[in-house]
C-alpha positions as MATLAB code, in Angstrom:
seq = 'XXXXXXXXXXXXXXXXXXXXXXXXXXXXXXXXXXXXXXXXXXXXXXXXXXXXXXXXXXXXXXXXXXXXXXXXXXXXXXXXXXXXXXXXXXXXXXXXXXXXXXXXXXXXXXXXXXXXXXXXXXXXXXXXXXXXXXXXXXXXXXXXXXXXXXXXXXXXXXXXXXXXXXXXXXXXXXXXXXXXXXXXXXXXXXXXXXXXXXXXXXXXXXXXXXXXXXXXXXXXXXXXXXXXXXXXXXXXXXXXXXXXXXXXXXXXXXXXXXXXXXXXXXXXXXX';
ca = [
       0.000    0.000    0.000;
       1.339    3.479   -0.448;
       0.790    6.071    1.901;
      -0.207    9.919    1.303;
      -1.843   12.740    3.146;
      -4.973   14.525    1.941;
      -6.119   18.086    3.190;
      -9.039   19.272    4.152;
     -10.399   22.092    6.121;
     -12.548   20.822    8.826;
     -13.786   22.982   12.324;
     -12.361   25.731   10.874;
      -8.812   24.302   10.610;
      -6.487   22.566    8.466;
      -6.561   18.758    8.708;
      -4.027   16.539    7.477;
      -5.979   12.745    6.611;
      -3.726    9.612    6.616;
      -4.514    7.601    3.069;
      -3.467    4.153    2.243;
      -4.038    3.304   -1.092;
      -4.377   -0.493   -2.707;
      -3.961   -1.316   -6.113;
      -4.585    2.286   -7.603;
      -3.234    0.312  -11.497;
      -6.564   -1.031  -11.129;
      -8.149    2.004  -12.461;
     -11.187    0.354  -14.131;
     -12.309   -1.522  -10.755;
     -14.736   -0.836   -8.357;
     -13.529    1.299   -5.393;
     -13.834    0.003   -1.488;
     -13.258    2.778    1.005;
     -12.607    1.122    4.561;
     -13.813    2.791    7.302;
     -12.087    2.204   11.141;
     -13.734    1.754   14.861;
     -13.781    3.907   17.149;
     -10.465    3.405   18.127;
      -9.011    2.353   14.674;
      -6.716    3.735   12.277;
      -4.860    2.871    8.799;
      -2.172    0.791   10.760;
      -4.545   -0.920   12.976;
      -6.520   -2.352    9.449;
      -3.402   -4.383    9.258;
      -3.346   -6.499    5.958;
      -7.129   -7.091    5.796;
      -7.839   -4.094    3.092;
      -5.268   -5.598    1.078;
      -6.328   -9.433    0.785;
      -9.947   -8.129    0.485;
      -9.364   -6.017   -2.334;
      -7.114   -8.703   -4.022;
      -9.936  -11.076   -3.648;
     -12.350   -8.807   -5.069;
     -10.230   -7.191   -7.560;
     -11.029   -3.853   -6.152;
      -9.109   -0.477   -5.630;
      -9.183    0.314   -1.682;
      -8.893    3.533   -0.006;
      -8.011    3.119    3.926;
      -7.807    6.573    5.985;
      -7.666    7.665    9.747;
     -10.422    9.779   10.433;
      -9.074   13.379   12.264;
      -7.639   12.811   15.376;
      -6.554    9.137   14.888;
      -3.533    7.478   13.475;
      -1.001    9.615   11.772;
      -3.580   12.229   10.866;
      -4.235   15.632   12.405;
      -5.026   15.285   16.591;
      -7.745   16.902   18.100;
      -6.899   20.155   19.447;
      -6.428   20.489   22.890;
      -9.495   21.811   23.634;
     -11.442   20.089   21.449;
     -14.307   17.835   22.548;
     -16.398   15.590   20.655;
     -20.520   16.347   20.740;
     -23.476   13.584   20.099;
     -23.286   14.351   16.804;
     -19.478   13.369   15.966;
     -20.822   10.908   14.015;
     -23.034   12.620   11.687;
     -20.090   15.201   11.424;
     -17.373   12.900   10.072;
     -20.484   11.512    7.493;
     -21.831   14.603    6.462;
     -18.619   16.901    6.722;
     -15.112   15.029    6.516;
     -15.958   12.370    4.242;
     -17.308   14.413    1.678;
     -14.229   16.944    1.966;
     -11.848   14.019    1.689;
     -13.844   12.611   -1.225;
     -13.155   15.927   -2.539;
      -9.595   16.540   -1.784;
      -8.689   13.316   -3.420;
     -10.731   13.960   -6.231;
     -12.933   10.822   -6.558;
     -15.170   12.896   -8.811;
     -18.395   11.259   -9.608;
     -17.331    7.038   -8.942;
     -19.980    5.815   -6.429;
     -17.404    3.700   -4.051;
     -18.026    0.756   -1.899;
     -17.881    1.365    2.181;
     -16.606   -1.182    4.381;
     -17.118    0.303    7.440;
     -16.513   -1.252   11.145;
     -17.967   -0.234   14.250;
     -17.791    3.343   14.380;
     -16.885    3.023   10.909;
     -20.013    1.451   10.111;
     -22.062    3.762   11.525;
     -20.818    6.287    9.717;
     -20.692    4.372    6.846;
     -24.557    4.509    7.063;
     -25.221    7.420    7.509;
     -23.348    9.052    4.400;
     -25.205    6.757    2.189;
     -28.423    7.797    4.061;
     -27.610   11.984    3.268;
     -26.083   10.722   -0.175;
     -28.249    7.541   -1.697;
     -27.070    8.591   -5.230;
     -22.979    8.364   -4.168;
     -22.459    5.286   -2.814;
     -22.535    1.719   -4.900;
     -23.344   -0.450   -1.919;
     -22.295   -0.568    2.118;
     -20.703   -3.510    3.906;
     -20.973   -2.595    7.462;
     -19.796   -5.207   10.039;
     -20.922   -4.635   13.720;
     -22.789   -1.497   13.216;
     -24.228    0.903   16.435;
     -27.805    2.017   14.849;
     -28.615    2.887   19.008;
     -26.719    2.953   21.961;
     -27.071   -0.670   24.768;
     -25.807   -1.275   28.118;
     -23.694   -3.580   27.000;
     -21.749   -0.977   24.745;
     -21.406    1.323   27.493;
     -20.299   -1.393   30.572;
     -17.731   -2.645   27.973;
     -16.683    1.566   26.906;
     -16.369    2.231   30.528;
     -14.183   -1.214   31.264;
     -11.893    0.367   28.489;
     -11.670    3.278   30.176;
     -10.606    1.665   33.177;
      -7.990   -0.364   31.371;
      -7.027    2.793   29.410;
      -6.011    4.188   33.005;
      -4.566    1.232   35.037;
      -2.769   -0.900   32.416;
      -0.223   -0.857   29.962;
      -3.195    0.044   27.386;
      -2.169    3.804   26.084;
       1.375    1.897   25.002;
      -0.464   -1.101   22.903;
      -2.663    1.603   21.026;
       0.670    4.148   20.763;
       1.523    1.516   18.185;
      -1.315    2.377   15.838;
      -1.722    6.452   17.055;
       0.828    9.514   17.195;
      -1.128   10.770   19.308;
      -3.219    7.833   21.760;
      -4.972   10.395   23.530;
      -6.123   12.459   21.309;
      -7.636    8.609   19.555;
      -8.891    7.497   23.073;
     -10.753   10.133   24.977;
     -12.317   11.308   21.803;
     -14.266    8.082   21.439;
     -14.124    7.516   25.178;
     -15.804   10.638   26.297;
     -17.951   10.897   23.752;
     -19.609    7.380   24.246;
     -19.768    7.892   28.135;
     -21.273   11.111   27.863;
     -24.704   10.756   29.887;
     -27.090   12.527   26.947;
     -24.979   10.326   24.095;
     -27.627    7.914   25.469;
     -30.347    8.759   23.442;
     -28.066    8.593   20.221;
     -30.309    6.703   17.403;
     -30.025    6.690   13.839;
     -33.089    4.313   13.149;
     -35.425    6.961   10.971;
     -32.213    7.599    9.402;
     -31.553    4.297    7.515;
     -34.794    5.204    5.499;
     -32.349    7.405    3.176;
     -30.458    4.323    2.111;
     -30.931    3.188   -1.602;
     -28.172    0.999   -1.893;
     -27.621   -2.321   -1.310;
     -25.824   -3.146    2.437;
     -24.633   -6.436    3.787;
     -24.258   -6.130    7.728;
     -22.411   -8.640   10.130;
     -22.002   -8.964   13.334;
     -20.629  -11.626   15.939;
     -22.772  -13.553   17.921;
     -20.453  -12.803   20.674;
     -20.114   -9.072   19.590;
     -19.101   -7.590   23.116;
     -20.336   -3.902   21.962;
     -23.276   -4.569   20.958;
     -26.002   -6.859   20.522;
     -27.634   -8.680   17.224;
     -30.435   -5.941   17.934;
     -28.289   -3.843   15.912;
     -28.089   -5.183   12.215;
     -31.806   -6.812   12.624;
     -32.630   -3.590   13.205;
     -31.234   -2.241    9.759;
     -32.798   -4.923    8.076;
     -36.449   -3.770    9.546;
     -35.516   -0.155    8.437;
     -33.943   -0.973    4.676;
     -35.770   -3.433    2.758;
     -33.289   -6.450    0.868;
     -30.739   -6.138    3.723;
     -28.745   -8.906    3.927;
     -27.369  -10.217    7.458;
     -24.626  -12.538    8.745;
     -24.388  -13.535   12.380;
     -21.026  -15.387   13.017;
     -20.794  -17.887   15.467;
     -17.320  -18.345   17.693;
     -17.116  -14.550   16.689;
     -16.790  -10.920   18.736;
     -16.831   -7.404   18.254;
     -13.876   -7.561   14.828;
     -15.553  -10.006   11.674;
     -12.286   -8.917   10.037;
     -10.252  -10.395   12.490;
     -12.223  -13.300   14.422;
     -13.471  -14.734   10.798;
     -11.399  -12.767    8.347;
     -11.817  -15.616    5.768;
     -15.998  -15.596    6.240;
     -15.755  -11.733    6.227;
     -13.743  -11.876    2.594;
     -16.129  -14.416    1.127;
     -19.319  -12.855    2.247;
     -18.228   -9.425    0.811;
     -16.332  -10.344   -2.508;
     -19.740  -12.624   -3.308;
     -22.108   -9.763   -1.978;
     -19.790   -7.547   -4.134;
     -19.770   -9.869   -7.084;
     -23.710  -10.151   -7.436;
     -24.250   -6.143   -7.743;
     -21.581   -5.318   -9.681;
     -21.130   -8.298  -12.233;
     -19.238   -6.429  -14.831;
     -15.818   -4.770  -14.007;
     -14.905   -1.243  -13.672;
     -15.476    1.968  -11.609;
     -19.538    2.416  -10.650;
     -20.486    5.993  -11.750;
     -23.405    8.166  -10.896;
];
């Protein structure tokens, strides 16, 4: 993969955006933009982009969302609101889109977590620039189980050796941690829901989720198949909160075949 940095002006500030791209030769394939947890990054991806996309025969995009990886930190006095979510959809994606001037080609987003989330709702405020969504343990509402397991993480964030196991995948860990930390623990994120959202969507989404998934329960991509009609689910046994890394081989099958069925002939999906 080669690495490069896109700008964009975002909170009324310059923002540098880590980029990894795969296979860019492949300039008539479809495009699969990869979209990281909540306390992801390009690095922490680790070779799955690349064996997907060689699967699939797709191009991939893999960025670190502001204030994770080797991108631009928050600033110091920079907190995250309920709406971080719908900002990095409706605001940095688009800008990024921009910067790297994708142009009109309707990508694919593979989005995890956090990632998938957001994932859905840029397809929901833009049906007609997105090819399809692959979103693998998705938050559509906020549990208990997401928070008890948020707040352990805290805990562990403070009295182990934590902050130096994420450092490997962050310049700057807390700027990555207590973004998503706080955010999540704040008391009126609580009523975060993006249900009446998903009735934007238009294009096609495969959702999976673990069966052991410790954020979150199968509540969550049932739910998007009740909101967006020819949804198609897979629950993975012997699996937790990462498809991509408890089944990585189920994860690449499921996708490339998904992929495969909605885009039988090769080359970049336009508008």
């Amino acid at each position: 993969m080669s690495t490069a940095f896109a700008n964009i002006t975002w909170r009324g500030r310059p923002v540098r955006i880590e980029c990894q791209w795969i296979a860019p030769e492949r300039t008539d394939a479809p495009l699969i933009v990869f979209l990281h947890e909540g306390l992801g990054s390009v690095a922490m991806w680790k070779d799955f982009p690349t064996r997907l996309c060689e699967a699939a025969g797709a191009r991939g995009l893999v960025f670190s969302r502001p204030g994770y990886g080797r991108s631009t930190p928050r600033a110091g006095d920079e907190t995250w609101d309920v709406d971080f979510m719908h900002r990095q959809a409706h605001e940095v994606l688009p800008a990024l889109f921009a910067a790297l001037e994708l142009g009109d080609e309707k990508p694919w987003l593979f989005g995890h977590s956090d990632g998938a989330s957001i994932s859905l709702l840029y397809a929901a405020r833009f049906p007609e620039r997105v090819a399809g969504l692959v979103v693998l343990a998705p938050h559509i509402f906020v549990e208990d189980v997401t928070l008890a397991n948020i707040e352990q993480a805290r805990l562990a964030y403070l009295e182990t050796d934590l902050p130096k196991k994420l450092g490997r995948y962050h310049d700057d860990v807390d700027s990555a941690f207590w973004g998503w930390n706080r955010v999540w623990l704040h008391l009126p994120f609580r009523q975060w829901n993006i249900e009446a959202e998903l009735d934007g969507i238009r294009c096609p989404i495969l959702a999976m989720q673990g069966i052991d998934d410790e954020y979150g329960t199968l509540a969550q991509i049932r739910g998007i198949a009740r909101r967006v009609p020819g949804t198609e689910l897979l629950e993975l046994p012997d699996c937790g909160h990462s498809p991509h890394r408890d089944q990585p081989e189920k994860a690449i099958v499921a996708t490339v075949s998904f992929m495969g069925d909605r885009n039988p002939r090769s080359g970049k999906t336009r508008v």
